[in-house]
N, C-alpha and C positions, 0 to 999 in steps of 0.2 A: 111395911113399905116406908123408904127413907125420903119424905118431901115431897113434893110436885115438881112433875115431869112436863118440859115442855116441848118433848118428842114423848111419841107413842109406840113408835118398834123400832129394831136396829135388825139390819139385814146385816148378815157375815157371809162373805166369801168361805169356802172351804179351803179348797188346796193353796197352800202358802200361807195361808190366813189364821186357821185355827187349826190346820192339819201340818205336820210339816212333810209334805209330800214332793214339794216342787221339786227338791235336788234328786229324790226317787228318780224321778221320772224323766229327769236329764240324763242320770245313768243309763236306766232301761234304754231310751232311746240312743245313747252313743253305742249300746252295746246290739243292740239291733241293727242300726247302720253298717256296724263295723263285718256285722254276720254276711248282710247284704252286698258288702263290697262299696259303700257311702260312705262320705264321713258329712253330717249336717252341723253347720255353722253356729256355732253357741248363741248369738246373735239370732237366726234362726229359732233356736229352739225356745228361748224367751221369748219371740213372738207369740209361739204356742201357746203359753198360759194364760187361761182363762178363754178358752174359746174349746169351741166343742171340736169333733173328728170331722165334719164337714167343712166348719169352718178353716180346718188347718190341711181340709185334703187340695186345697187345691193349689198352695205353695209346696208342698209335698210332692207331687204328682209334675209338677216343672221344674221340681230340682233333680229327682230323681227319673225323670222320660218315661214315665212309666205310671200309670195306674192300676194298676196291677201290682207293679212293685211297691206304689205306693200304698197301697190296700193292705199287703200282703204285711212289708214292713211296720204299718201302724198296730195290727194283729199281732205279731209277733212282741213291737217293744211291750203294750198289753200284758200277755202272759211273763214276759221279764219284769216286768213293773207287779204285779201280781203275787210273784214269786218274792221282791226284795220285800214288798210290805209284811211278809211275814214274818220279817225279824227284824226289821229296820223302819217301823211306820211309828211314829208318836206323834203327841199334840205338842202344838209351840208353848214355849212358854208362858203363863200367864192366861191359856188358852181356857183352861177350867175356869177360872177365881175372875176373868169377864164375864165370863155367862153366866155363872151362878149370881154375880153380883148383880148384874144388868134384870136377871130373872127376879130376884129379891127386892128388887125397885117398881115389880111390877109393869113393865115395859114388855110388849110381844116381840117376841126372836124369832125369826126367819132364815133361811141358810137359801142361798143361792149361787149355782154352783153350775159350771159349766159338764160337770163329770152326771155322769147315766142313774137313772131316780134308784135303782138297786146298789149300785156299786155306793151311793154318799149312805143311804140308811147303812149299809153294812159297817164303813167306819164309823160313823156317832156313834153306832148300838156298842159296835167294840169298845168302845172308850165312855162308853156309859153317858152320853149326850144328848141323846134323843127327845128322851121326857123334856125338856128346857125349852125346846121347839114348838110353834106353834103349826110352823110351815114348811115345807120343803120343796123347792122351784127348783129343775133339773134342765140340764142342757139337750138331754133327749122329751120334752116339752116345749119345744119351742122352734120355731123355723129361725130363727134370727140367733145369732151368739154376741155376747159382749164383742167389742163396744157399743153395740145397739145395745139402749135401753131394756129392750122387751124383759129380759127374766125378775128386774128388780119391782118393774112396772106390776109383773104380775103379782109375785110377793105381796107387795101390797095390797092388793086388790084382794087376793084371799086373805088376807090380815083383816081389811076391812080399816083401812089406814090411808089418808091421805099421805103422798110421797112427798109433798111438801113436812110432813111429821115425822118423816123416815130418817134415821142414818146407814148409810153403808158403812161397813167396816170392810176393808180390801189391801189386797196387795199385788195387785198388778195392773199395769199401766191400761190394760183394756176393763179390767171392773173399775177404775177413776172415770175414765171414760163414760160408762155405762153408767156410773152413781149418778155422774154431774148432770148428762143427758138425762134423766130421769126426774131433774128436782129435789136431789134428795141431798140432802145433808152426808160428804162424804171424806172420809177419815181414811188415809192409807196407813198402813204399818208394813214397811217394805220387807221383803223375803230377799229374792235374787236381786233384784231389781232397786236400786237408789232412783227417786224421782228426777226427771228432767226438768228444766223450767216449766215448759208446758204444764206437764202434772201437778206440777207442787201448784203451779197456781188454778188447776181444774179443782185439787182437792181442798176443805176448807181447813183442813190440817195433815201434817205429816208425822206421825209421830213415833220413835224406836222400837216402842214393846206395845203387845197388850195392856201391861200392868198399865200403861198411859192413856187408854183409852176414855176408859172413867174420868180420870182426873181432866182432862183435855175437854167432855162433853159441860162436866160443870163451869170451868175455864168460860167456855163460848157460850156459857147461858142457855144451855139444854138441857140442863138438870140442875136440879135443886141442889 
């Protein structure tokens, strides 16, 4: 173990974050719409990330007049989305060689994730990430989606970690949200999404890669 730590766990976002999923699922989705006779607003669709299917049925459902269609089409981009991860799903860069190091510092890892508690075990395990984890907080757990606090809150709480001790590690403008609301010490590393003012100053850093994250935590005196 390298020093003293004066953080106790780092929660990660998955998709965008250490998955590179997010463009996945923009396809899936334009190619659904486009099935359905829609087309949804790219603006739109980066609302989506990091919010669970409830939370994005109901912008769905009044764009599209339909609840049913909107049901129907989120089922649908699903099984396209599904279909691309099987040839086109990798980790971001840098995404191993955080957690193994963050892990090797002795620090507890958490994954908090707005996607369904089966579907996130299936990618870690795929990519051999699982073990590193002590936790995993899922979006079909929780009545609330980011930007509410609640999945980071719990994280913790099963950690056995005050959130004041926590970092998030995130990359979309509603886990910024959810970090800062929560207390927690919170790090973007942007995917789709370049921070706004708003963001940049919710988050306590902004920073390009993973490979930045470490270096950034020592930077700010939360690691040795």
């Amino acid at each position: 173990m390298r020093g003293e730590c004066m953080i106790k766990a780092v929660i990660f976002d998955m998709d965008g974050t250490l998955i590179d999923s997010e463009r996945i699922a923009i396809i899936a989705w334009n190619r659904s719409a486009k099935r359905f006779g829609f087309e949804i607003p790219l603006e739109m669709l980066h609302g989506f990330i990091g919010m669970t299917r409830d939370a994005c049925m109901g912008t769905l459902t009044e764009h599209v007049g339909s609840e049913r269609i909107a049901n129907e089409m989120f089922e649908d981009h699903k099984v396209i989305e599904d279909e691309l991860y099987s040839t086109m799903l990798d980790l971001k860069p840098g995404a191993r060689e955080v957690v193994e190091n963050l892990h090797a510092r002795g620090l507890k890892l958490a994954v908090a994730t707005s996607t369904r508690t089966i579907q996130a075990h299936e990618k870690f395990d795929r990519f051999g990430l699982t073990p590193y984890f002590d936790v995993f907080t899922c979006g079909d757990e929780l009545n609330r989606s980011k930007p509410e606090p609640d999945i980071f809150l719990l994280a913790a709480s099963r950690l056995g970690v005050d959130p004041a001790s926590c970092v998030v590690v995130e990359d979309s403008f509603n886990g910024v949200r959810a970090g800062h609301a929560a207390g927690m010490h919170t790090i973007m590393v942007p995917d789709i999404n370049n921070p706004t003012k708003e963001i940049a100053k919710l988050a306590e850093a902004v920073v390009p890669a993973l490979s930045d994250v470490e270096p950034k935590l020592v930077e700010l005196g939360l690691l040795a």
